[in-house]
mmCIF file as gemmi writes it, N, C-alpha and C atoms, coordinates in Angstrom:
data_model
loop_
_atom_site.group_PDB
_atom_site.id
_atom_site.type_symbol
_atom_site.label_atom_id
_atom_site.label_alt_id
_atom_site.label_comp_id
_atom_site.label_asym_id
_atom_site.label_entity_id
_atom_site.label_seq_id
_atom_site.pdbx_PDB_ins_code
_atom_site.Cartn_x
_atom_site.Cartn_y
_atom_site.Cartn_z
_atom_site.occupancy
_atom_site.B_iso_or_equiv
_atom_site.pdbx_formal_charge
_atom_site.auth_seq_id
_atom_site.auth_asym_id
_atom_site.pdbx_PDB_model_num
ATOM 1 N N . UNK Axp A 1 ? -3.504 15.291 -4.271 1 0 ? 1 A 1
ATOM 2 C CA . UNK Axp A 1 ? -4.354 14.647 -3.284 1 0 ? 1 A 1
ATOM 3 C C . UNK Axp A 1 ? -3.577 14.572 -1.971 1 0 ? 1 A 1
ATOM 4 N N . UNK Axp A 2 ? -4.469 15.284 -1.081 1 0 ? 2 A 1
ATOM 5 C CA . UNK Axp A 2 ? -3.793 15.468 0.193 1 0 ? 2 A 1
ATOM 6 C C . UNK Axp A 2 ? -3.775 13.751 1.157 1 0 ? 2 A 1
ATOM 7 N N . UNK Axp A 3 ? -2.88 13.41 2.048 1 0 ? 3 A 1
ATOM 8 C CA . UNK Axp A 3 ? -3.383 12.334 3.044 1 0 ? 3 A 1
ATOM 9 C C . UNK Axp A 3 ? -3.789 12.935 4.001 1 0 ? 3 A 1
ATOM 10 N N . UNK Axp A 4 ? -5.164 12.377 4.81 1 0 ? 4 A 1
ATOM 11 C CA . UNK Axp A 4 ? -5.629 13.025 5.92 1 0 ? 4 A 1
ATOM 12 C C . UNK Axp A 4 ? -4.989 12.091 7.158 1 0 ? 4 A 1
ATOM 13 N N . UNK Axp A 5 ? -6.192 11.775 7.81 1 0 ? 5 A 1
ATOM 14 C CA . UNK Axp A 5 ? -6.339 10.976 9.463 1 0 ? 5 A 1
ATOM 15 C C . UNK Axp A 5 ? -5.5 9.556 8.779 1 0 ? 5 A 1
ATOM 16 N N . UNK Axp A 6 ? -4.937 9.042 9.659 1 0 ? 6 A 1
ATOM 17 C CA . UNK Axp A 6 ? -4.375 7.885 9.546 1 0 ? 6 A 1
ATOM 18 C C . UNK Axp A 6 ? -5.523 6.739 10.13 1 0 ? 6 A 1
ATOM 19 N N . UNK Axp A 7 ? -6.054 5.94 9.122 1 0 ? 7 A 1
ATOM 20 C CA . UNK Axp A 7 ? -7.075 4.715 9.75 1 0 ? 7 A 1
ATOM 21 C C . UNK Axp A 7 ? -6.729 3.625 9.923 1 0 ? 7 A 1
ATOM 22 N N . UNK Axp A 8 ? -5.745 3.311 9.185 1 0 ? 8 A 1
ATOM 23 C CA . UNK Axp A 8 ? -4.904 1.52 9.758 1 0 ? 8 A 1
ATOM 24 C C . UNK Axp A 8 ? -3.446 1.484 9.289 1 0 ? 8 A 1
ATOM 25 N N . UNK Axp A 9 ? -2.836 1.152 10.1 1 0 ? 9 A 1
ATOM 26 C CA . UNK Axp A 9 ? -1.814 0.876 10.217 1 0 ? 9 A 1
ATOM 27 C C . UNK Axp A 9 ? -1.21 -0.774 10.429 1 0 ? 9 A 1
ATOM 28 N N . UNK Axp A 10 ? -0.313 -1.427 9.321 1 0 ? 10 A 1
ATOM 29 C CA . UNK Axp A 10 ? -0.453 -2.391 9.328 1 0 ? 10 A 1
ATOM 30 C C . UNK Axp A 10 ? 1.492 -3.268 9.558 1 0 ? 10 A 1
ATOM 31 N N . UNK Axp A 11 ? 1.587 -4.008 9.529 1 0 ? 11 A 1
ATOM 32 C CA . UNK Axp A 11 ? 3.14 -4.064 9.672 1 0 ? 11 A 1
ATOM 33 C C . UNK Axp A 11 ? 3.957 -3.229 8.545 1 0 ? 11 A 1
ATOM 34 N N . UNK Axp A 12 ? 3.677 -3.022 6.829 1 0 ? 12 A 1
ATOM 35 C CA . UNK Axp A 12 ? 4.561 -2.186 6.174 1 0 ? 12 A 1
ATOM 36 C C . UNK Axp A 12 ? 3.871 -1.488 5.586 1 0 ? 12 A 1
ATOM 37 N N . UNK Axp A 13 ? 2.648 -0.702 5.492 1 0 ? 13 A 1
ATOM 38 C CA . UNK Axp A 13 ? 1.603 -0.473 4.881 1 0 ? 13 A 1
ATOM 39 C C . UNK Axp A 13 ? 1.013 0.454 6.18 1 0 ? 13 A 1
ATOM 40 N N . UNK Axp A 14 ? 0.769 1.719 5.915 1 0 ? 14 A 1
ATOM 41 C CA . UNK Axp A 14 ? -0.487 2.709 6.365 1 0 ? 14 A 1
ATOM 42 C C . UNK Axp A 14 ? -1.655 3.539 5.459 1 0 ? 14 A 1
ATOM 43 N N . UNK Axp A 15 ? -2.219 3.205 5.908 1 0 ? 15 A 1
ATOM 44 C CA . UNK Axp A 15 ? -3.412 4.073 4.811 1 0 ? 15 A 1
ATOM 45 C C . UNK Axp A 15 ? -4.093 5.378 5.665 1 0 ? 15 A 1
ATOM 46 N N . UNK Axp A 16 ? -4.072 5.861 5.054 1 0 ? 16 A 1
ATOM 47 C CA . UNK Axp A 16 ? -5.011 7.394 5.063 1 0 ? 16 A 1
ATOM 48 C C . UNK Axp A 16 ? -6.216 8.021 4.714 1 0 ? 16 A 1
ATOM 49 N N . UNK Axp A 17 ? -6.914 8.838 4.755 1 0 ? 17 A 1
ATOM 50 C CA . UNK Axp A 17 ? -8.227 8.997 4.537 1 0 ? 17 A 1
ATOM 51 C C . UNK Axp A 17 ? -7.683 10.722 3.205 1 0 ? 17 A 1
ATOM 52 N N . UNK Axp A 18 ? -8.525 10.843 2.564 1 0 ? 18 A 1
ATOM 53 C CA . UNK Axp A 18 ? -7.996 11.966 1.691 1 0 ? 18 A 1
ATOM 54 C C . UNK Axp A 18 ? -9.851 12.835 1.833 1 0 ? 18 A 1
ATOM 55 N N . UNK Axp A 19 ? -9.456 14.128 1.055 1 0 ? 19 A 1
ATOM 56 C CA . UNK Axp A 19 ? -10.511 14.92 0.866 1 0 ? 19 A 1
ATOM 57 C C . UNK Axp A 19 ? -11.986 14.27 0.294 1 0 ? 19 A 1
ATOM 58 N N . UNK Axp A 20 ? -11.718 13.489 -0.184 1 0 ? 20 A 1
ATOM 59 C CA . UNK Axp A 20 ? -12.298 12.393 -1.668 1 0 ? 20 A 1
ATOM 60 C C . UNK Axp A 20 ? -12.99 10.799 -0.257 1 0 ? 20 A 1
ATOM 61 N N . UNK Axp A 21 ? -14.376 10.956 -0.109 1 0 ? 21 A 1
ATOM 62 C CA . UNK Axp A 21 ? -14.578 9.793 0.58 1 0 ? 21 A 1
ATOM 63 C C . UNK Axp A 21 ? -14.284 8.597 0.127 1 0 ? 21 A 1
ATOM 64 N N . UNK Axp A 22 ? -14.028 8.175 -1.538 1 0 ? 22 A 1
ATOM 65 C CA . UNK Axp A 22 ? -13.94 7.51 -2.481 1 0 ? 22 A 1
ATOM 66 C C . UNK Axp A 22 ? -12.638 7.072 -2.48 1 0 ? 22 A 1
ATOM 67 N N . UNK Axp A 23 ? -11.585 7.735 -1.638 1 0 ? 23 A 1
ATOM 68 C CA . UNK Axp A 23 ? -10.459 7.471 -2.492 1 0 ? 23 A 1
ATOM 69 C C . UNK Axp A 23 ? -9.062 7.491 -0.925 1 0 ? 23 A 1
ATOM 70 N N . UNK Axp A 24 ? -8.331 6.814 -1.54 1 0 ? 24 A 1
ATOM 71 C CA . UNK Axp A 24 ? -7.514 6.811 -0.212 1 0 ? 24 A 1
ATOM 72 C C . UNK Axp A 24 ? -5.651 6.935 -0.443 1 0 ? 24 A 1
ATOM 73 N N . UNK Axp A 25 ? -5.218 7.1 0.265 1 0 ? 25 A 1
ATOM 74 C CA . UNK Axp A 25 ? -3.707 7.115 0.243 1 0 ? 25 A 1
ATOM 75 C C . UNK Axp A 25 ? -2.842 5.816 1.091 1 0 ? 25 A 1
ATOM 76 N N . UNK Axp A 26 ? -2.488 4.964 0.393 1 0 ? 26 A 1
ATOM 77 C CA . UNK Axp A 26 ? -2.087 3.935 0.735 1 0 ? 26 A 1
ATOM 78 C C . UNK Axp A 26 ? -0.242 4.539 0.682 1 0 ? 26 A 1
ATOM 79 N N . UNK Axp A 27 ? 0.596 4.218 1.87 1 0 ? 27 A 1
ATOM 80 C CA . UNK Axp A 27 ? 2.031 4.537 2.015 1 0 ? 27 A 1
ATOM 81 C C . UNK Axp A 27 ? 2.7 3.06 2.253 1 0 ? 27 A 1
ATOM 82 N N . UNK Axp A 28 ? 3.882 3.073 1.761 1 0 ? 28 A 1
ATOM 83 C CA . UNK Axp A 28 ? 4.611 1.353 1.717 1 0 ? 28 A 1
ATOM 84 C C . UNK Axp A 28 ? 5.533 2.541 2.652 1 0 ? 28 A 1
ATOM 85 N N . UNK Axp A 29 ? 5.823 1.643 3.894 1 0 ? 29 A 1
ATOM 86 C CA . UNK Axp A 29 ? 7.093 2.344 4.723 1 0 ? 29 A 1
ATOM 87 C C . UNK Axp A 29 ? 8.139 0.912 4.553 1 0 ? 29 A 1
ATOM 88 N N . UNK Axp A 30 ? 9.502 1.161 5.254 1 0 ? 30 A 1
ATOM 89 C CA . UNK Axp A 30 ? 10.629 0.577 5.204 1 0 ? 30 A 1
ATOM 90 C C . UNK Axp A 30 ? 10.747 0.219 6.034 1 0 ? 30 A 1
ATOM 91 N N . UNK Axp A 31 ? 9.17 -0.434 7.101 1 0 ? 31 A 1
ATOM 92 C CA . UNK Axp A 31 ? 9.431 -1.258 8.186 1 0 ? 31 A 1
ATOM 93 C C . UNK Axp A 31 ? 9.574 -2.877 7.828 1 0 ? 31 A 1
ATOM 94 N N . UNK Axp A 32 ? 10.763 -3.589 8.418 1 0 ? 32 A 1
ATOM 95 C CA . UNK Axp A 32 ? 10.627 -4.892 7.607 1 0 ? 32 A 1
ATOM 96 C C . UNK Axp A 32 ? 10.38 -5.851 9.425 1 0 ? 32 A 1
ATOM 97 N N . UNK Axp A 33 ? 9.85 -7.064 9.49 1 0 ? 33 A 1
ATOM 98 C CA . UNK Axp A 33 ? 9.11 -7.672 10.81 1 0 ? 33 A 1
ATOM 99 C C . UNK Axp A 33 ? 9.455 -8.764 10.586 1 0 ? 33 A 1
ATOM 100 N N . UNK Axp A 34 ? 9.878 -9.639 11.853 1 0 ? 34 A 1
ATOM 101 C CA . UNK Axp A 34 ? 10.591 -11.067 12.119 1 0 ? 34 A 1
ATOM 102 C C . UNK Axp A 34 ? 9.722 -11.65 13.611 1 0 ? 34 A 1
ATOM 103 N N . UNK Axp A 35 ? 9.222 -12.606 13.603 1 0 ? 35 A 1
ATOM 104 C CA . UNK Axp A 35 ? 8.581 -13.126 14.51 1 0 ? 35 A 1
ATOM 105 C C . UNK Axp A 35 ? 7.571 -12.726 14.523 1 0 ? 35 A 1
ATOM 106 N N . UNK Axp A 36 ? 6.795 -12.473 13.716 1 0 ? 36 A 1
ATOM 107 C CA . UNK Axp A 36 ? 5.341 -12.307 13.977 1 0 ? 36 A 1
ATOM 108 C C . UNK Axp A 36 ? 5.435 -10.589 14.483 1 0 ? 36 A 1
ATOM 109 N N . UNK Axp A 37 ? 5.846 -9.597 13.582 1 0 ? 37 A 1
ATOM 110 C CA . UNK Axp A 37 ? 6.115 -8.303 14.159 1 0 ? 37 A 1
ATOM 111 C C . UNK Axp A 37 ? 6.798 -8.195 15.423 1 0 ? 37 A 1
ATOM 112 N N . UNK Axp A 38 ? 7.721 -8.959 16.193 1 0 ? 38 A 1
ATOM 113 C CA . UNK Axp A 38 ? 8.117 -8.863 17.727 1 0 ? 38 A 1
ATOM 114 C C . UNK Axp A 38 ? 9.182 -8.532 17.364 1 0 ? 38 A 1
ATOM 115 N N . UNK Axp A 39 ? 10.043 -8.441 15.781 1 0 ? 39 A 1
ATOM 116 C CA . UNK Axp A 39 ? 11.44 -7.288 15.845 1 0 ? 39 A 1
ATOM 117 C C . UNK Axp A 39 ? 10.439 -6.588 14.382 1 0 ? 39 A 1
ATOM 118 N N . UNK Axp A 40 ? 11.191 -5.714 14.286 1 0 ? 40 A 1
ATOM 119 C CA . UNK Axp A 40 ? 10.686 -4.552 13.424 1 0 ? 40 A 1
ATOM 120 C C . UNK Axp A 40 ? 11.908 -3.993 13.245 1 0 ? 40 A 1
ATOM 121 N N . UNK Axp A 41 ? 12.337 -3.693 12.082 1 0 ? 41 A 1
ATOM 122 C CA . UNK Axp A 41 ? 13.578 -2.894 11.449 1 0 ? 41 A 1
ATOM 123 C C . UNK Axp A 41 ? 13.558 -2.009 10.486 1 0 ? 41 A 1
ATOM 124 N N . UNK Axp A 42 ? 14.197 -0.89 9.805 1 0 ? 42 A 1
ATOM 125 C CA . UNK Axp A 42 ? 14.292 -0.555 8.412 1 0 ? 42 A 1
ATOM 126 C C . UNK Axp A 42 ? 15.065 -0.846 7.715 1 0 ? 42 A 1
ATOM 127 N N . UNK Axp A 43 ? 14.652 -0.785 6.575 1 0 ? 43 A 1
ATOM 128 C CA . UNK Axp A 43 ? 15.19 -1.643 5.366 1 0 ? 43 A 1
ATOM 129 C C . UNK Axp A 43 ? 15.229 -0.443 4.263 1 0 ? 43 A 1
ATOM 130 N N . UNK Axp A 44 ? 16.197 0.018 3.803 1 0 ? 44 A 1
ATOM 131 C CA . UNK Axp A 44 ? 15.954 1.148 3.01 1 0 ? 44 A 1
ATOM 132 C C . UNK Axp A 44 ? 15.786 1.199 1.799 1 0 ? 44 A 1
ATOM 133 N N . UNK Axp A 45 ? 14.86 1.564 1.197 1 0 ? 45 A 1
ATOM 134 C CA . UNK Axp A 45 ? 14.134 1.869 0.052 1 0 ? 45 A 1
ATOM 135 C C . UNK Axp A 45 ? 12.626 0.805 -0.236 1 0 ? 45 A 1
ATOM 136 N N . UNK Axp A 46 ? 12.605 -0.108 1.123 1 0 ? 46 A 1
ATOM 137 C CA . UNK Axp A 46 ? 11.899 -1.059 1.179 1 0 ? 46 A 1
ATOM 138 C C . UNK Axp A 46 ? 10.575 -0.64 0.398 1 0 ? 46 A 1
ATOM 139 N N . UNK Axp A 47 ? 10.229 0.227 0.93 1 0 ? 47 A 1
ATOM 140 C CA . UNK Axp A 47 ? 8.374 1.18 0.682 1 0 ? 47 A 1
ATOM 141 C C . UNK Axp A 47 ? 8.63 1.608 -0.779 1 0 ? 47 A 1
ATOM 142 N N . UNK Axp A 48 ? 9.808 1.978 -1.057 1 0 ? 48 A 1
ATOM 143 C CA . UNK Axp A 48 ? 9.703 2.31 -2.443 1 0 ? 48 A 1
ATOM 144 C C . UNK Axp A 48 ? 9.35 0.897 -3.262 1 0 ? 48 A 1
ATOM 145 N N . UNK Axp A 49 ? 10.397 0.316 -3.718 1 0 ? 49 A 1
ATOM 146 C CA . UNK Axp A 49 ? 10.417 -1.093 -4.404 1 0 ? 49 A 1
ATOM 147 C C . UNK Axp A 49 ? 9.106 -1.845 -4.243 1 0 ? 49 A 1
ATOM 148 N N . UNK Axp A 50 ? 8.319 -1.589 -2.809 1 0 ? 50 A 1
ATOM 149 C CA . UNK Axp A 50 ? 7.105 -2.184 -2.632 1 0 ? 50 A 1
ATOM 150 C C . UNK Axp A 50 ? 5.539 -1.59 -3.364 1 0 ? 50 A 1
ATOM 151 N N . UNK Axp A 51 ? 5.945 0.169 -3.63 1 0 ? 51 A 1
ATOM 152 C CA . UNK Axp A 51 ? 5.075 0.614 -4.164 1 0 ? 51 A 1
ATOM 153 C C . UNK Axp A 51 ? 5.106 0.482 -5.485 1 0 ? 51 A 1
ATOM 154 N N . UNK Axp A 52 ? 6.086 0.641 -6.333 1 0 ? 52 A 1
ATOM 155 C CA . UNK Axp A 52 ? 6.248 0.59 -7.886 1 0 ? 52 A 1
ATOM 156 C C . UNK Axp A 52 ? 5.734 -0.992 -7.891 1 0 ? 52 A 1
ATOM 157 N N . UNK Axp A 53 ? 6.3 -2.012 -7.271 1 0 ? 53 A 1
ATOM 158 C CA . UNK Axp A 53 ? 6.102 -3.484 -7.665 1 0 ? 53 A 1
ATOM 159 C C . UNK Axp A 53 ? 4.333 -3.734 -8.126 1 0 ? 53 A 1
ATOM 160 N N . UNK Axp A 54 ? 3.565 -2.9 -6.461 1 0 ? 54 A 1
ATOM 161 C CA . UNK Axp A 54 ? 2.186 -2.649 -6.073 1 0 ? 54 A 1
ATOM 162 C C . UNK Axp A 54 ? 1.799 -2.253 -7.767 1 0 ? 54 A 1
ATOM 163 N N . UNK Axp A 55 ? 2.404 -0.987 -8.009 1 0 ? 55 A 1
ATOM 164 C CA . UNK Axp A 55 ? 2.003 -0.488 -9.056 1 0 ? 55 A 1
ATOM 165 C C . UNK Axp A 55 ? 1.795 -0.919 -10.582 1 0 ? 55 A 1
ATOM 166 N N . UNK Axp A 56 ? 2.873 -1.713 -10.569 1 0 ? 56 A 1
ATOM 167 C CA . UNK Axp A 56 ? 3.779 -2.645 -11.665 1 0 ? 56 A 1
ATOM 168 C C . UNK Axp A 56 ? 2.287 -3.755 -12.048 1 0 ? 56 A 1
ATOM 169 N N . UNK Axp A 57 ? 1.853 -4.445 -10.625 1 0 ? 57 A 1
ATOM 170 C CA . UNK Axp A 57 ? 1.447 -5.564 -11.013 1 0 ? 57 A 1
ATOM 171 C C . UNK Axp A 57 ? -0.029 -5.574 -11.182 1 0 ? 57 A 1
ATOM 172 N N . UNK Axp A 58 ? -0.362 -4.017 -10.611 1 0 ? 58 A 1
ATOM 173 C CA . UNK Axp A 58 ? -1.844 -3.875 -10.234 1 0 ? 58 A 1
ATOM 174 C C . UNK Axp A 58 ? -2.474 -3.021 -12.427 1 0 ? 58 A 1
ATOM 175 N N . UNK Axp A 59 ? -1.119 -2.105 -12.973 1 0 ? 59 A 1
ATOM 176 C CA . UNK Axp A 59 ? -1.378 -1.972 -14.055 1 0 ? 59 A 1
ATOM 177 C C . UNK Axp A 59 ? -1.399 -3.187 -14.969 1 0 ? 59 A 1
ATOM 178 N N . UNK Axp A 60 ? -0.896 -3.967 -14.843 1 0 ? 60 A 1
ATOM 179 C CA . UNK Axp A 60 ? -0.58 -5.047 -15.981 1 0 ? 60 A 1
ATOM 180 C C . UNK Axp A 60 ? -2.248 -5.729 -15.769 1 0 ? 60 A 1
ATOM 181 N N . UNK Axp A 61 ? -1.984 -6.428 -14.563 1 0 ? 61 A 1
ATOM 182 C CA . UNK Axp A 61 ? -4.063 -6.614 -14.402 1 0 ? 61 A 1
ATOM 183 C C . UNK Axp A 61 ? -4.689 -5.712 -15.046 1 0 ? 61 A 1
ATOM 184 N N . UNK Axp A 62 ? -4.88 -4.545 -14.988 1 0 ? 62 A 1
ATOM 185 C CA . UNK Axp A 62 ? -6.013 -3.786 -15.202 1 0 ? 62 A 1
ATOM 186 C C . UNK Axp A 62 ? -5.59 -3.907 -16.981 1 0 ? 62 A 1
ATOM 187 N N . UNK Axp A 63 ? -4.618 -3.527 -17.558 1 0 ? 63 A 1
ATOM 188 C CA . UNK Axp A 63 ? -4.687 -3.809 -18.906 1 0 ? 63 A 1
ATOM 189 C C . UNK Axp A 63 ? -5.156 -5.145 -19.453 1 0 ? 63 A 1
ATOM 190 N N . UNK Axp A 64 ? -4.822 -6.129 -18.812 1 0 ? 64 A 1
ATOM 191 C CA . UNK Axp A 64 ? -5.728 -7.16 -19.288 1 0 ? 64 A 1
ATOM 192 C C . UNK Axp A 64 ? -7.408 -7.66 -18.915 1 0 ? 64 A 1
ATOM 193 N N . UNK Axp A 65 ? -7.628 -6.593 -18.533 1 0 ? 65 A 1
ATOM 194 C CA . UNK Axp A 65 ? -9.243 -5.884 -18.571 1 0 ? 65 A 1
ATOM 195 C C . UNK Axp A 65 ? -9.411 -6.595 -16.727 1 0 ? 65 A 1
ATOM 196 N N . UNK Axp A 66 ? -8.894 -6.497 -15.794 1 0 ? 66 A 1
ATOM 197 C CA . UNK Axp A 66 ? -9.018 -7.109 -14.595 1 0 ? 66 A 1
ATOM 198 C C . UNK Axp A 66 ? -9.287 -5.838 -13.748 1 0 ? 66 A 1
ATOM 199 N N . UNK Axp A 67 ? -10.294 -5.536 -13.519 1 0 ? 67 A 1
ATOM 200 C CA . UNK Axp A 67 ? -10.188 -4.237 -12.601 1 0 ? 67 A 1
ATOM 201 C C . UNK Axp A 67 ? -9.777 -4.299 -11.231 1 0 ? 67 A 1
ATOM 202 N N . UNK Axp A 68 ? -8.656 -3.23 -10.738 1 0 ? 68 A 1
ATOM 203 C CA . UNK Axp A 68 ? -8.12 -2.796 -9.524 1 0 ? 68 A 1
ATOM 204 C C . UNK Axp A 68 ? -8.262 -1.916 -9.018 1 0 ? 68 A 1
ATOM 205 N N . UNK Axp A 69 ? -7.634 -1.541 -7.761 1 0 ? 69 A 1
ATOM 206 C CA . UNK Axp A 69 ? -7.991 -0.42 -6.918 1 0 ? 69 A 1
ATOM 207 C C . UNK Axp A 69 ? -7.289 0.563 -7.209 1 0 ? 69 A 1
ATOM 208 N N . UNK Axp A 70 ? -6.096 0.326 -7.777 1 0 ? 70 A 1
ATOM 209 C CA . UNK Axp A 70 ? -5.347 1.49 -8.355 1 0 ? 70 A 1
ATOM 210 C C . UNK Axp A 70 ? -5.904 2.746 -8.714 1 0 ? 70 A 1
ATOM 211 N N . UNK Axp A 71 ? -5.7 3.908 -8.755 1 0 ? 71 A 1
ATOM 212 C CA . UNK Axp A 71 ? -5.86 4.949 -9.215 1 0 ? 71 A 1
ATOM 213 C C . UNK Axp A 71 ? -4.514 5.42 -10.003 1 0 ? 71 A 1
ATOM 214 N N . UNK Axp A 72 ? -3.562 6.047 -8.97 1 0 ? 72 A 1
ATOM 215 C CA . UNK Axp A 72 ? -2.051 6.634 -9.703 1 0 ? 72 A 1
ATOM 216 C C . UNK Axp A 72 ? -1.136 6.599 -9.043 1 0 ? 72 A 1
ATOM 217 N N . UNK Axp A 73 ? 0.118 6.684 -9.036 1 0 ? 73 A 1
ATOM 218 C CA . UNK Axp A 73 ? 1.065 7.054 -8.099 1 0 ? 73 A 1
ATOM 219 C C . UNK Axp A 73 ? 1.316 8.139 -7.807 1 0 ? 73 A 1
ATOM 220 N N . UNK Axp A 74 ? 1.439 8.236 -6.523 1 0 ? 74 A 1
ATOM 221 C CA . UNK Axp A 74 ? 1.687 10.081 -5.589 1 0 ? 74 A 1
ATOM 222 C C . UNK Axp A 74 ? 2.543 9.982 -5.758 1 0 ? 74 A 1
ATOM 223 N N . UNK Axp A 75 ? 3.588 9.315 -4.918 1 0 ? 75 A 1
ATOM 224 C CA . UNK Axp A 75 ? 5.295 9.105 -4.573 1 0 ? 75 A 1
ATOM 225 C C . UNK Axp A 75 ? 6.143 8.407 -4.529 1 0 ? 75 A 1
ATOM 226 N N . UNK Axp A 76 ? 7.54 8.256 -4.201 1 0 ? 76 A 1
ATOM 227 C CA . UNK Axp A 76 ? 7.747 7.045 -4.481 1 0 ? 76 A 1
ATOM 228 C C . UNK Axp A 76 ? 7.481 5.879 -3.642 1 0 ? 76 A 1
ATOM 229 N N . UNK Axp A 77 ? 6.816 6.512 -2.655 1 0 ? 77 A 1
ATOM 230 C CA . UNK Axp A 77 ? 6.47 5.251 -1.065 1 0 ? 77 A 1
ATOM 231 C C . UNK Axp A 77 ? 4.775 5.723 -1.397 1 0 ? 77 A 1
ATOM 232 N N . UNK Axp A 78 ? 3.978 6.133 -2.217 1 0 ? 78 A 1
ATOM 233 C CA . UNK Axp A 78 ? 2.423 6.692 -1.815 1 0 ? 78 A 1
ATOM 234 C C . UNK Axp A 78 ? 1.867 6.284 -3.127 1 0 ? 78 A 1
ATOM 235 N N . UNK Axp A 79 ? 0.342 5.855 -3.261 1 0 ? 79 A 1
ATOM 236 C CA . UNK Axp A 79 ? -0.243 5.866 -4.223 1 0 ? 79 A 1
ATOM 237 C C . UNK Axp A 79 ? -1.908 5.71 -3.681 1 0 ? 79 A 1
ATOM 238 N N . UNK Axp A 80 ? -2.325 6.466 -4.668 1 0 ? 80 A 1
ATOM 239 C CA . UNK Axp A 80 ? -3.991 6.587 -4.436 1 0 ? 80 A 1
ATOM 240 C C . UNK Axp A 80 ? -4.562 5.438 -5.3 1 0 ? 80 A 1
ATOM 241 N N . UNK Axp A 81 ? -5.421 5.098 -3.963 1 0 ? 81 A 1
ATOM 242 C CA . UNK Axp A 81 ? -6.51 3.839 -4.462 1 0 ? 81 A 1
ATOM 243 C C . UNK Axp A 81 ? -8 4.203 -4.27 1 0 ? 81 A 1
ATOM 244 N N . UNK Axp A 82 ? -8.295 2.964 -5.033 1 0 ? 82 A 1
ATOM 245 C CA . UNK Axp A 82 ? -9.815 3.402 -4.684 1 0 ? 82 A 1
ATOM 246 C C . UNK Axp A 82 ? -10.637 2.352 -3.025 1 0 ? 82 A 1
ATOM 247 N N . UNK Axp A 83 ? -11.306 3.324 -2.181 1 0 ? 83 A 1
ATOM 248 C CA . UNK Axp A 83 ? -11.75 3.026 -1.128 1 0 ? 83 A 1
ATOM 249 C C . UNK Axp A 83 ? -12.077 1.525 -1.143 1 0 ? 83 A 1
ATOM 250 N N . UNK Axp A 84 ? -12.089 0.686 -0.599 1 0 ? 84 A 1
ATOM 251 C CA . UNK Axp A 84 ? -13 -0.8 -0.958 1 0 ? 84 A 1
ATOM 252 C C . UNK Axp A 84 ? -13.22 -1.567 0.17 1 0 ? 84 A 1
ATOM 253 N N . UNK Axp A 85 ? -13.689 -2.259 0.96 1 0 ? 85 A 1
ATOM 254 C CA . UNK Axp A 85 ? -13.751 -3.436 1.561 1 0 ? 85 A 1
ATOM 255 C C . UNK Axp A 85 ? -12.719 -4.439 1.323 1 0 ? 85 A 1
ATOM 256 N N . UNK Axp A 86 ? -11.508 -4.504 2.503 1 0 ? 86 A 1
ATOM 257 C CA . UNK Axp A 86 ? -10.579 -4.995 2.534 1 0 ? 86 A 1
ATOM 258 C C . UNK Axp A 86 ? -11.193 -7.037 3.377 1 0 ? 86 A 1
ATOM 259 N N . UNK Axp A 87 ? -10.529 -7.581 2.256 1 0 ? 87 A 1
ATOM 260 C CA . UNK Axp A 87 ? -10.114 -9.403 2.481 1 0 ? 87 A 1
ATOM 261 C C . UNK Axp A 87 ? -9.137 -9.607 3.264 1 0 ? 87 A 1
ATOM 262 N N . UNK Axp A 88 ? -9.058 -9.495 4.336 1 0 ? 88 A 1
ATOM 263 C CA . UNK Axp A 88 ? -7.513 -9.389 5.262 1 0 ? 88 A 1
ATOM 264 C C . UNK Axp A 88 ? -6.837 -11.337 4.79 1 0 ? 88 A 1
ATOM 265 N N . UNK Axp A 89 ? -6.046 -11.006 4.211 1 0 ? 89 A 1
ATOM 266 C CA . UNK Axp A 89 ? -5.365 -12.614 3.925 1 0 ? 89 A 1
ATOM 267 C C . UNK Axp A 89 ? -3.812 -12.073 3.938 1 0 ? 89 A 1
ATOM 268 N N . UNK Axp A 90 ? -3.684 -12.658 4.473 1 0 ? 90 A 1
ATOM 269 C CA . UNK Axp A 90 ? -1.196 -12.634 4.879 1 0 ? 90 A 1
ATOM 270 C C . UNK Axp A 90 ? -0.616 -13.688 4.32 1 0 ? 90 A 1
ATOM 271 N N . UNK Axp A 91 ? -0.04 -13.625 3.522 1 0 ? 91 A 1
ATOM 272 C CA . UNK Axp A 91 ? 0.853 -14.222 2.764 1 0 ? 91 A 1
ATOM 273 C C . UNK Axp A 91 ? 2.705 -14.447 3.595 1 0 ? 91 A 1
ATOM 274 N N . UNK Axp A 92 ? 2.944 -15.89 3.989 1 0 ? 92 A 1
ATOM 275 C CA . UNK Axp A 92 ? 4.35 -15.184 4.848 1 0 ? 92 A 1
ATOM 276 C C . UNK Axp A 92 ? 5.308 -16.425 3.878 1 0 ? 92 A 1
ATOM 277 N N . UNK Axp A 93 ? 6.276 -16.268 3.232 1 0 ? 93 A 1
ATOM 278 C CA . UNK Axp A 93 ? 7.498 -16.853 2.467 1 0 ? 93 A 1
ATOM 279 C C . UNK Axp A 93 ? 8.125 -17.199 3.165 1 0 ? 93 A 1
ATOM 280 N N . UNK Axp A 94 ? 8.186 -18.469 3.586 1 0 ? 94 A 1
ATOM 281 C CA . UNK Axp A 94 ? 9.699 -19.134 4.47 1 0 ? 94 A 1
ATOM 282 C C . UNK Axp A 94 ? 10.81 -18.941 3.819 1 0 ? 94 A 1
């Protein structure tokens, strides 16, 4: 599954549009943000650790019959989801 046009771009998170109207390419990058995005840094392997975790927590739901957007993992920073109507809610850890 190819990534196409880039449609949002978010502080560590870009998504993509694929061949498939249904289906999308979500990328974890190794941008890490302090002040409300006003520093921005990399953090290396950040996008990785963020996608397996993504992956980690979104299979364990779905085995206990909870359906997710998951589809599979592309890479170690990429994984295909399914298209949906996004809940914008931010979570920030002091």
């Amino acid at each position: 599954m190819q990534k196409q046009a880039e449609l949002y771009r978010g502080k560590a998170k870009t998504v993509y549009s694929t061949e498939n109207p249904d289906l999308l390419v979500l990328e974890f990058r190794n941008d890490t943000s302090a002040g409300d995005g006003a520093r921005i840094e990399q953090f290396d392997r950040k996008g990785m650790v963020n996608n397996k975790f993504n992956y980690f927590i979104m299979s364990k739901l779905a085995e206990a019959g909870i359906p997710t957007q998951m589809e599979r993992l592309l890479s170690d920073t990429e994984c295909l989801v399914k298209k949906l109507d996004m809940v914008p809610v931010e979570c920030v850890v002091a």
